[in-house]
Chimera marker file (.cmm) of the C-alpha trace (Angstrom):
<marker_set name="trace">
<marker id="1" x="-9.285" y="-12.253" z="8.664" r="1" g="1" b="0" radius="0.5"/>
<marker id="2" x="-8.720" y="-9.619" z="6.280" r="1" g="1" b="0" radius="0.5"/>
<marker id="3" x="-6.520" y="-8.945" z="2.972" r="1" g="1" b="0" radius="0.5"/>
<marker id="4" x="-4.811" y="-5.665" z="3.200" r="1" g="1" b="0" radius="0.5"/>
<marker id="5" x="-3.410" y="-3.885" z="0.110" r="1" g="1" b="0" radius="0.5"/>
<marker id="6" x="-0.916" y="-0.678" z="0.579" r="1" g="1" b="0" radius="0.5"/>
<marker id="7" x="-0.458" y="2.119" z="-1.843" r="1" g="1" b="0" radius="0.5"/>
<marker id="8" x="2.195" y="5.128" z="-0.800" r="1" g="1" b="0" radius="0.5"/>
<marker id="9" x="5.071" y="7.777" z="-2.382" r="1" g="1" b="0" radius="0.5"/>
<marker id="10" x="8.013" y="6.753" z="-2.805" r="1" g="1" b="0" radius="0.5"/>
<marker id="11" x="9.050" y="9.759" z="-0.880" r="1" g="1" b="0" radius="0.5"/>
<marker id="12" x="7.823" y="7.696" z="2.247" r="1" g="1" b="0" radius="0.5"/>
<marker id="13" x="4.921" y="8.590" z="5.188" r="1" g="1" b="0" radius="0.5"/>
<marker id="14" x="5.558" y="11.177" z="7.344" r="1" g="1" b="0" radius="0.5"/>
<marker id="15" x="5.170" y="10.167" z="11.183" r="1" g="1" b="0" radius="0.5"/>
<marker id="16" x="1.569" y="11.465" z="11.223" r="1" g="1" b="0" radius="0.5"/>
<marker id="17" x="0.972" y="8.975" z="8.471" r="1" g="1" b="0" radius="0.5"/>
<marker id="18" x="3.001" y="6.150" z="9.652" r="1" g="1" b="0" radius="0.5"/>
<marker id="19" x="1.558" y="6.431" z="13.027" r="1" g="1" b="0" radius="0.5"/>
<marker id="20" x="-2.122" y="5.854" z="11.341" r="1" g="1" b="0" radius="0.5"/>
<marker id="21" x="-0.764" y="3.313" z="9.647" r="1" g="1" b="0" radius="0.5"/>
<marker id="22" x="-0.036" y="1.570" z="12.120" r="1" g="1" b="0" radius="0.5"/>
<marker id="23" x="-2.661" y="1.819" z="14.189" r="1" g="1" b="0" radius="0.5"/>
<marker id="24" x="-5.384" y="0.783" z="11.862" r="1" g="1" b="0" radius="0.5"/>
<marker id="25" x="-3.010" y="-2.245" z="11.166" r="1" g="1" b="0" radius="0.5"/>
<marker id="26" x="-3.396" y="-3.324" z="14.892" r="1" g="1" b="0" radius="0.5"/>
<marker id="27" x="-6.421" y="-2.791" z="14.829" r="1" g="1" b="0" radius="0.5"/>
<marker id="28" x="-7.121" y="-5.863" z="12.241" r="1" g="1" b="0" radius="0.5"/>
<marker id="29" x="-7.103" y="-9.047" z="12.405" r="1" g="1" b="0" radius="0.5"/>
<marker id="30" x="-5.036" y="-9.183" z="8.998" r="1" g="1" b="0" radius="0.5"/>
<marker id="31" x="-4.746" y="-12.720" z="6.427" r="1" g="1" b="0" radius="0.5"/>
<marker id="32" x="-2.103" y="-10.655" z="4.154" r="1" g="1" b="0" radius="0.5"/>
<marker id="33" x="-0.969" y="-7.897" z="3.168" r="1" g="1" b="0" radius="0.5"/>
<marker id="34" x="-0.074" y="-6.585" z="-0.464" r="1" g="1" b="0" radius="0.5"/>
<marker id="35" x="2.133" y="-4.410" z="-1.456" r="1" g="1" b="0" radius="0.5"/>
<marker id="36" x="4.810" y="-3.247" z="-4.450" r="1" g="1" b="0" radius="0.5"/>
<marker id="37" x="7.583" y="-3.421" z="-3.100" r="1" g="1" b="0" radius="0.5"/>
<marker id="38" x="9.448" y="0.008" z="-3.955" r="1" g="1" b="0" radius="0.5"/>
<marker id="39" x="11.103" y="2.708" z="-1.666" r="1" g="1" b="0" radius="0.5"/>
<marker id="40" x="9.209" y="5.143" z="0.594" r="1" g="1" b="0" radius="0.5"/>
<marker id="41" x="6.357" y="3.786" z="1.927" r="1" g="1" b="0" radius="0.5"/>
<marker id="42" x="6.262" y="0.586" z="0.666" r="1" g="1" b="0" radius="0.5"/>
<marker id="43" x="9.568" y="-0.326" z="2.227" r="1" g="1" b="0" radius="0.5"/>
<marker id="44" x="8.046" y="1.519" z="5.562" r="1" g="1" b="0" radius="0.5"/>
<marker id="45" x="4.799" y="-0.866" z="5.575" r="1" g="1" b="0" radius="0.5"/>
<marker id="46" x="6.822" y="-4.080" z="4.682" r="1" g="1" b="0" radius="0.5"/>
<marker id="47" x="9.349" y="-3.361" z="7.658" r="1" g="1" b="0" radius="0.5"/>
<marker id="48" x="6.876" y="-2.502" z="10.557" r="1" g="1" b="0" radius="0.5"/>
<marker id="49" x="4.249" y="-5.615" z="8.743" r="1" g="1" b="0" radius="0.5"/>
<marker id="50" x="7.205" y="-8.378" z="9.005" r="1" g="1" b="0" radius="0.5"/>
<marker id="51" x="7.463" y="-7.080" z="12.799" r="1" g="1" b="0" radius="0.5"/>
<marker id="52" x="3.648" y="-7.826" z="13.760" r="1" g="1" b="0" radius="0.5"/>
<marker id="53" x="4.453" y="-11.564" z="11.898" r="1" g="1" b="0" radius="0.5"/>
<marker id="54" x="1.837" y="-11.040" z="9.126" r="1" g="1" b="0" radius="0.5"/>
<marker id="55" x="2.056" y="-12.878" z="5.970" r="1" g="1" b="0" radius="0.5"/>
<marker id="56" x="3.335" y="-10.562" z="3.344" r="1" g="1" b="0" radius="0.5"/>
<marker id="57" x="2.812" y="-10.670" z="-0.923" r="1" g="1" b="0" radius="0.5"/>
<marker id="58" x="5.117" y="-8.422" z="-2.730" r="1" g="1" b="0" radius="0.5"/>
<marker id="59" x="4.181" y="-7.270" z="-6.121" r="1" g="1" b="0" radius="0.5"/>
<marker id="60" x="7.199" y="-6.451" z="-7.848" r="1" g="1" b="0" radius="0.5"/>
<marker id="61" x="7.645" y="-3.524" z="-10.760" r="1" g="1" b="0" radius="0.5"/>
<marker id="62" x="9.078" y="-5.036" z="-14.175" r="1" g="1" b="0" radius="0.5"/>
<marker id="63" x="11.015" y="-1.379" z="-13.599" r="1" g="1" b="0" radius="0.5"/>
<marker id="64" x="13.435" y="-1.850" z="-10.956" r="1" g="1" b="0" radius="0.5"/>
<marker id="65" x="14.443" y="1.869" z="-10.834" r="1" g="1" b="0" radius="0.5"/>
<marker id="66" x="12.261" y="2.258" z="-7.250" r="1" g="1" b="0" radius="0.5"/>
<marker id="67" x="12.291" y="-1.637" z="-5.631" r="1" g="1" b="0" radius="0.5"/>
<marker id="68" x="13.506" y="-2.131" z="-2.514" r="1" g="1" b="0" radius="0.5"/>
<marker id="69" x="14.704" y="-4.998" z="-0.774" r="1" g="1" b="0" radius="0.5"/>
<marker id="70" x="11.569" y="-6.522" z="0.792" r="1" g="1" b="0" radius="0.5"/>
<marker id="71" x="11.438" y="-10.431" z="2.005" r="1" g="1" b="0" radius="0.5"/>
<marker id="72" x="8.418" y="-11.428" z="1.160" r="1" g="1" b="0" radius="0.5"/>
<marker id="73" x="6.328" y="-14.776" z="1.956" r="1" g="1" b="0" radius="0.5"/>
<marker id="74" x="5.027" y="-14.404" z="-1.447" r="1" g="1" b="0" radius="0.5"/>
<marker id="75" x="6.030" y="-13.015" z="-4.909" r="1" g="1" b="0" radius="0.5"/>
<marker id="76" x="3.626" y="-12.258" z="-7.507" r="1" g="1" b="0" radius="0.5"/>
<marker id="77" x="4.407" y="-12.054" z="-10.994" r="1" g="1" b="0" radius="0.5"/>
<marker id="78" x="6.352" y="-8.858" z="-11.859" r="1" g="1" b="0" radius="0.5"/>
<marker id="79" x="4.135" y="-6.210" z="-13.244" r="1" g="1" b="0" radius="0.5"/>
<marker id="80" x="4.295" y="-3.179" z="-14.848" r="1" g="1" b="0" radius="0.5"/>
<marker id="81" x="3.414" y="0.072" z="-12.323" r="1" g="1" b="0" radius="0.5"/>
<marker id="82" x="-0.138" y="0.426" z="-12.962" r="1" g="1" b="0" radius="0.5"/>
<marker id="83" x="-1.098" y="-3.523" z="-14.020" r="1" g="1" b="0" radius="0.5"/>
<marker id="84" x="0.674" y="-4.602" z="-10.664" r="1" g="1" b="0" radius="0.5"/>
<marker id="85" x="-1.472" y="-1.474" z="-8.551" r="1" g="1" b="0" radius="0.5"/>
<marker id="86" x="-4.481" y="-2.789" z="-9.871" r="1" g="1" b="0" radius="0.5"/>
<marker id="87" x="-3.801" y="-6.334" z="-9.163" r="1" g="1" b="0" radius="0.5"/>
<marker id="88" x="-3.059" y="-5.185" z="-5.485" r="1" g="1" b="0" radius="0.5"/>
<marker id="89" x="-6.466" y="-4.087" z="-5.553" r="1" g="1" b="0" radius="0.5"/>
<marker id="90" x="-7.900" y="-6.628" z="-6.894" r="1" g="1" b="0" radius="0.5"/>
<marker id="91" x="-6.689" y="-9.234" z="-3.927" r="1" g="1" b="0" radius="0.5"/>
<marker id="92" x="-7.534" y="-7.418" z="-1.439" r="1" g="1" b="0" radius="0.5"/>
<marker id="93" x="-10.536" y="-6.267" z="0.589" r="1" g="1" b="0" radius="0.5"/>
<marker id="94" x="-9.637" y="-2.714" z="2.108" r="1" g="1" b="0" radius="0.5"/>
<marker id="95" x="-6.405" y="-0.511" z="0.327" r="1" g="1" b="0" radius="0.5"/>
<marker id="96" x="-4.742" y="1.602" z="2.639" r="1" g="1" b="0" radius="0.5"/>
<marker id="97" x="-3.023" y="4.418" z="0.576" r="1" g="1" b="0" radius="0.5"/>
<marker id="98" x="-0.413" y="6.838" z="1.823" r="1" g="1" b="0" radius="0.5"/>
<marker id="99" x="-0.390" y="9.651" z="-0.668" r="1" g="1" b="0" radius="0.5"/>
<marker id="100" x="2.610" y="12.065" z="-0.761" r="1" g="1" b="0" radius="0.5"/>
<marker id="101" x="-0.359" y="15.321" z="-2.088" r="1" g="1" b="0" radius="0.5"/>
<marker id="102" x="-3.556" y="15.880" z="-2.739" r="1" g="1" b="0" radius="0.5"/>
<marker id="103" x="-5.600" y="13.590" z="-5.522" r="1" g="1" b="0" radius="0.5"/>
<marker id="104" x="-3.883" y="14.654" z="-8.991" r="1" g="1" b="0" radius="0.5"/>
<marker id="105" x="-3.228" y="12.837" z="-12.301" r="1" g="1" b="0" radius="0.5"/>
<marker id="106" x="0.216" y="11.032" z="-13.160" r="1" g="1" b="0" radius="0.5"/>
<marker id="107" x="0.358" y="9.341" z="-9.932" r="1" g="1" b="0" radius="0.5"/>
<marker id="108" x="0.709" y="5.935" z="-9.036" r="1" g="1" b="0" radius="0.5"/>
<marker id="109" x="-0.765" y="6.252" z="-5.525" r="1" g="1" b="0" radius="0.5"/>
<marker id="110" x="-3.841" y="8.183" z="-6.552" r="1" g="1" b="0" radius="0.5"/>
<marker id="111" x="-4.593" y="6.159" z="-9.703" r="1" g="1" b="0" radius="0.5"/>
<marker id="112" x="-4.351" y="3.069" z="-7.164" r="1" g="1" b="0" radius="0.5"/>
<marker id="113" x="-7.130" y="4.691" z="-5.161" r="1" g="1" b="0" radius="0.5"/>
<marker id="114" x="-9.550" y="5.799" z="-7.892" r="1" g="1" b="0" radius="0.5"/>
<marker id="115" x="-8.866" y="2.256" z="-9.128" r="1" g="1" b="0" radius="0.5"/>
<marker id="116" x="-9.837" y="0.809" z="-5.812" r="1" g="1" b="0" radius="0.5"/>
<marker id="117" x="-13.354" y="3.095" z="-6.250" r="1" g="1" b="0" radius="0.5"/>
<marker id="118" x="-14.201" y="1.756" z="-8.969" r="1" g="1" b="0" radius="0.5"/>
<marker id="119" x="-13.905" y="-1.858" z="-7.689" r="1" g="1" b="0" radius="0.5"/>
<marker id="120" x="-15.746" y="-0.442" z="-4.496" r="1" g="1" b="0" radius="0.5"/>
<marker id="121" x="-12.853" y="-1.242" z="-2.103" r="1" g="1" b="0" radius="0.5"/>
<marker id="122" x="-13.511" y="0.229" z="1.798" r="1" g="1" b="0" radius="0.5"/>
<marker id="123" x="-9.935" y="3.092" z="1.306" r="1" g="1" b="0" radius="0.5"/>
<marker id="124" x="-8.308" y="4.528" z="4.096" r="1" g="1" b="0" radius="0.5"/>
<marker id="125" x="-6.304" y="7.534" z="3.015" r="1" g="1" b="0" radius="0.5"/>
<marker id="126" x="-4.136" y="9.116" z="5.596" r="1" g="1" b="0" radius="0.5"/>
<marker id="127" x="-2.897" y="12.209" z="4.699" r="1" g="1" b="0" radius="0.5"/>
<marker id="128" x="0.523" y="14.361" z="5.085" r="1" g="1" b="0" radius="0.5"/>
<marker id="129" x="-1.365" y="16.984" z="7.132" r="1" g="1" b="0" radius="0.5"/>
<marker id="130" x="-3.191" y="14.369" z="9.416" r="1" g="1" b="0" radius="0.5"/>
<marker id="131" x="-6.119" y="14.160" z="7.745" r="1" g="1" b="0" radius="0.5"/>
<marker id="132" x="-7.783" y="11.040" z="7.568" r="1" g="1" b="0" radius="0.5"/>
<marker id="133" x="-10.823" y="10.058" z="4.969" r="1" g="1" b="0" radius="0.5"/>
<marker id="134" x="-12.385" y="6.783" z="5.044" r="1" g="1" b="0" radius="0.5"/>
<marker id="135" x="-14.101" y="5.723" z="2.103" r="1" g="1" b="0" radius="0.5"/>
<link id1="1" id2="2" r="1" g="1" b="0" radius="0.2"/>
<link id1="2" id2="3" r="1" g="1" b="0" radius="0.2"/>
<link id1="3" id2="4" r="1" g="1" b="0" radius="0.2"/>
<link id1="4" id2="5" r="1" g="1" b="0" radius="0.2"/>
<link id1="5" id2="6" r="1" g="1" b="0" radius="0.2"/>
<link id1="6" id2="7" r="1" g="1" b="0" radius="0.2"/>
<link id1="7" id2="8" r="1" g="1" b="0" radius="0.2"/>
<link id1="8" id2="9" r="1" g="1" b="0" radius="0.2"/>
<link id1="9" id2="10" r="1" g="1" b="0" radius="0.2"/>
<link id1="10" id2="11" r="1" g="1" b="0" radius="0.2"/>
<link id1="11" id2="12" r="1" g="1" b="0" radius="0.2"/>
<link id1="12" id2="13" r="1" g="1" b="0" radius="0.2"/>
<link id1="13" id2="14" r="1" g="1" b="0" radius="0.2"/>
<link id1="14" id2="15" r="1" g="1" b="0" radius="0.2"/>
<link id1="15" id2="16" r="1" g="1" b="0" radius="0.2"/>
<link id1="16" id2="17" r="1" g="1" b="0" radius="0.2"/>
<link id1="17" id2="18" r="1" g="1" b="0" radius="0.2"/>
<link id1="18" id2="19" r="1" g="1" b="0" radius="0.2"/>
<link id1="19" id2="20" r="1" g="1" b="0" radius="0.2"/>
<link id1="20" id2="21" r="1" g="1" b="0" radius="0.2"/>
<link id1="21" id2="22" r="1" g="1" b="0" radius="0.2"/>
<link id1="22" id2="23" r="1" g="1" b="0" radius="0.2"/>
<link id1="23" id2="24" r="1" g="1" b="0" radius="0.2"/>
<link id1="24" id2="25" r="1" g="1" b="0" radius="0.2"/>
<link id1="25" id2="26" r="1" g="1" b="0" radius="0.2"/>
<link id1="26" id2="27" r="1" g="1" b="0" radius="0.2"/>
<link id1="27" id2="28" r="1" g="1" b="0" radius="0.2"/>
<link id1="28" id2="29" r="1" g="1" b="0" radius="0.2"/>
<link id1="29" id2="30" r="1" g="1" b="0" radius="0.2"/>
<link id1="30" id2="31" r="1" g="1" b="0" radius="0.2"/>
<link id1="31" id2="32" r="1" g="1" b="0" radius="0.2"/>
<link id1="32" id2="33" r="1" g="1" b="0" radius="0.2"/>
<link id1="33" id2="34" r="1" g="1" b="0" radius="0.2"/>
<link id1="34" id2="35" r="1" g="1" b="0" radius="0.2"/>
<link id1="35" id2="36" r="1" g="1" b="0" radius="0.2"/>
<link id1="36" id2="37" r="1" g="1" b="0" radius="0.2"/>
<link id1="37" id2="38" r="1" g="1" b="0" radius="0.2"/>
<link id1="38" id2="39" r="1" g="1" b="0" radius="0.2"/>
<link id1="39" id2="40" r="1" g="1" b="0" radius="0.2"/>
<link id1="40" id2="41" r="1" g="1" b="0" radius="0.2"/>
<link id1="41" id2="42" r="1" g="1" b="0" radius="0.2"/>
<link id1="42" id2="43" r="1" g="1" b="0" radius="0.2"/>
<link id1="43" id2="44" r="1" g="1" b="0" radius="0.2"/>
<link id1="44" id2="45" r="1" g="1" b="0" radius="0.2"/>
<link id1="45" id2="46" r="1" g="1" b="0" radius="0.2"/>
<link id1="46" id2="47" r="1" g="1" b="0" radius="0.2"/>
<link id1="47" id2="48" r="1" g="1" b="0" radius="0.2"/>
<link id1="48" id2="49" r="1" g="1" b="0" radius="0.2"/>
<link id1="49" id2="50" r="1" g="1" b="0" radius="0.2"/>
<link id1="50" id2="51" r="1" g="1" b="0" radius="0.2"/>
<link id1="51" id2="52" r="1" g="1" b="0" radius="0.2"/>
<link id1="52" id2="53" r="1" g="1" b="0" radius="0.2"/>
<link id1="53" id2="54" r="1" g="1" b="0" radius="0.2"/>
<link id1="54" id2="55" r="1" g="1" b="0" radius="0.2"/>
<link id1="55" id2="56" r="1" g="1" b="0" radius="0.2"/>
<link id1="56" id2="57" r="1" g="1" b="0" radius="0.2"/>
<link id1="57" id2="58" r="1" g="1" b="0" radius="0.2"/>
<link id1="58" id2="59" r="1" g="1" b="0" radius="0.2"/>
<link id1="59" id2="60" r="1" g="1" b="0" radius="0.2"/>
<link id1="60" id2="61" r="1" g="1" b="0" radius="0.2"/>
<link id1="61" id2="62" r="1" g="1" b="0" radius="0.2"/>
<link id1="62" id2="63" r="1" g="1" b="0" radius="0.2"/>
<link id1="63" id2="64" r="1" g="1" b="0" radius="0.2"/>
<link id1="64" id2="65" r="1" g="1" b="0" radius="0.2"/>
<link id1="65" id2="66" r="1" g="1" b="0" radius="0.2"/>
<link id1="66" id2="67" r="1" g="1" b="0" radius="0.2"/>
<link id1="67" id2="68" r="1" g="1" b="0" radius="0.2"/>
<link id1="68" id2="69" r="1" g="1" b="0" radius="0.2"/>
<link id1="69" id2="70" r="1" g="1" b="0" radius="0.2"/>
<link id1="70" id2="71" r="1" g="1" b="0" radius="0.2"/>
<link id1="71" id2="72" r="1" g="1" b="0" radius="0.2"/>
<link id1="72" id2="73" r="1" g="1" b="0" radius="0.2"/>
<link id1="73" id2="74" r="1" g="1" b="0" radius="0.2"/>
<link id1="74" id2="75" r="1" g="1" b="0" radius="0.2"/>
<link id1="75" id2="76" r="1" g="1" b="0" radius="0.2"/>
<link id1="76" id2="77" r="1" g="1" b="0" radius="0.2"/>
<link id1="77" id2="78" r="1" g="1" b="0" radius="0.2"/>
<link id1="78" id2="79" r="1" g="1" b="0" radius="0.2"/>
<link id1="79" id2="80" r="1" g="1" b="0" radius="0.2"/>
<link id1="80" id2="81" r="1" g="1" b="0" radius="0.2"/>
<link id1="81" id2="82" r="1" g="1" b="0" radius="0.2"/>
<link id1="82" id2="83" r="1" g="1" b="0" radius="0.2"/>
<link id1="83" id2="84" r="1" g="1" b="0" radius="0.2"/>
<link id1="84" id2="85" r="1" g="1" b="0" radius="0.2"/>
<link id1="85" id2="86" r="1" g="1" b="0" radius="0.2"/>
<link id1="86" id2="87" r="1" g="1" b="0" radius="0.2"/>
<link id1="87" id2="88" r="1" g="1" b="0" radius="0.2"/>
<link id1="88" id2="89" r="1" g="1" b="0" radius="0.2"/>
<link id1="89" id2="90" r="1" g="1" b="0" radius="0.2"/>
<link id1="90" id2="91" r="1" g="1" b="0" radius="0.2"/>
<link id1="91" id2="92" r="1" g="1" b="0" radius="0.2"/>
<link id1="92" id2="93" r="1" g="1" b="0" radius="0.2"/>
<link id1="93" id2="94" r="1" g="1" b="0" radius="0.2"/>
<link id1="94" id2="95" r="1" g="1" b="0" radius="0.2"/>
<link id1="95" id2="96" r="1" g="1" b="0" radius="0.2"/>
<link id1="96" id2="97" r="1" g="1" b="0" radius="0.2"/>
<link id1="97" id2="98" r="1" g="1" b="0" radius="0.2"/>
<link id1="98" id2="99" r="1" g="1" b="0" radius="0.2"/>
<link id1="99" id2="100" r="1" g="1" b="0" radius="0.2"/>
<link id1="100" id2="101" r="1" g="1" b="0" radius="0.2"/>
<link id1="101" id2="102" r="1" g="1" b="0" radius="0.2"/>
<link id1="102" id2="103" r="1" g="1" b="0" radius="0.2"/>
<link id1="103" id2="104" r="1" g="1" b="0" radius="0.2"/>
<link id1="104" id2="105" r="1" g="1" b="0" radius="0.2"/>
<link id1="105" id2="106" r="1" g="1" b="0" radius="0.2"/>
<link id1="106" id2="107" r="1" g="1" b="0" radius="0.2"/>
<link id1="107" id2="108" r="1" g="1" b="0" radius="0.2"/>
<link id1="108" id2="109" r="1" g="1" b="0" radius="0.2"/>
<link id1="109" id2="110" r="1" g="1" b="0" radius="0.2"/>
<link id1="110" id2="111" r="1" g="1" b="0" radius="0.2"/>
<link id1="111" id2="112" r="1" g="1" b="0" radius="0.2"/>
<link id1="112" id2="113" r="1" g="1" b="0" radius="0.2"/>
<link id1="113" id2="114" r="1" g="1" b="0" radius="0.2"/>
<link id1="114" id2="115" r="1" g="1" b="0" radius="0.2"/>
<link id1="115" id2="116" r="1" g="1" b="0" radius="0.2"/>
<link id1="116" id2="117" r="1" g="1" b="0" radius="0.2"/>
<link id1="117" id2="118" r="1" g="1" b="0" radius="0.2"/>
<link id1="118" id2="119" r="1" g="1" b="0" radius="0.2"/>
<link id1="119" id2="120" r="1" g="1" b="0" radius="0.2"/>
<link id1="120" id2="121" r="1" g="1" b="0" radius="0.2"/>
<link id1="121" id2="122" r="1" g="1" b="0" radius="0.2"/>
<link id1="122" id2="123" r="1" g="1" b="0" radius="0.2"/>
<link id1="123" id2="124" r="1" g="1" b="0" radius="0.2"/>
<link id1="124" id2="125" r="1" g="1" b="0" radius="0.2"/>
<link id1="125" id2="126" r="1" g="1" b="0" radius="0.2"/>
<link id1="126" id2="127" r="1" g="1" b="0" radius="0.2"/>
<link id1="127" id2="128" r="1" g="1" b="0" radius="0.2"/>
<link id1="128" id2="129" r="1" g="1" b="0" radius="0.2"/>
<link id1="129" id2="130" r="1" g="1" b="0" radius="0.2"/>
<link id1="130" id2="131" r="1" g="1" b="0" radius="0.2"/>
<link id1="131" id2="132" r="1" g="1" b="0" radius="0.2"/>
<link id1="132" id2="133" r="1" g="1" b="0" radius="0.2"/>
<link id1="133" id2="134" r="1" g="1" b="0" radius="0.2"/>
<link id1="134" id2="135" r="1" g="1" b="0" radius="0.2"/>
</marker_set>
């Protein structure tokens, strides 16, 4: 059994990236799965995750601009944006990161993912044009 943590744009996955998703979730045999509960792709994960019955940790922003409305099993402290990414990261095993462009600074998805390098993390980041990179 596995902990899964999800990073993604707000502006959602695309179906090439929900469709990876999705398969490299049935692919696991999965404990939990972390995410931070905001619009786009977070929302996207959580409803297709509380499908397959998993058991679900939301990591709500102290910034409720972006949350959506998730049911969680479990609801971690609420975080600021980058202290709540990093403690996604830091509970799971594997990150799974949905990122709206290529790696650049000021985002929350891609400073999730370098985080998750640091902390040696196995990444899988499916990208909008398909491309997959496993890291």
């Amino acid at each position: 059994m596995v902990k899964i943590g999800f990073t993604g744009s707000r502006h959602g996955m695309n179906i090439e990236q929900f469709n990876e998703f999705k398969q490299i979730i049935l692919s696991k045999e999965i404990e939990e799965f972390h995410h931070g509960m905001c619009v786009g792709a977070d929302k996207q994960a959580h409803d297709f995750i509380k499908s397959e019955k998993i058991k679900i940790i939301g990591h709500p922003p102290v910034i409720k601009t972006l949350i959506a409305d998730c049911e969680c099993n479990i609801y971690m402290e609420e975080q600021d944006y980058l202290d709540r990414n990093k403690n996604i990261v830091d509970k799971t095993e594997i990150l799974i990161a949905t990122p709206n462009t290529e790696e650049k600074i000021r985002s929350g998805t891609w400073s999730t993912i370098r985080y998750a390098r640091k902390k040696n993390k196995k990444i899988y980041i499916f990208y909008k044009n398909g491309t997959i990179k496993i890291e």
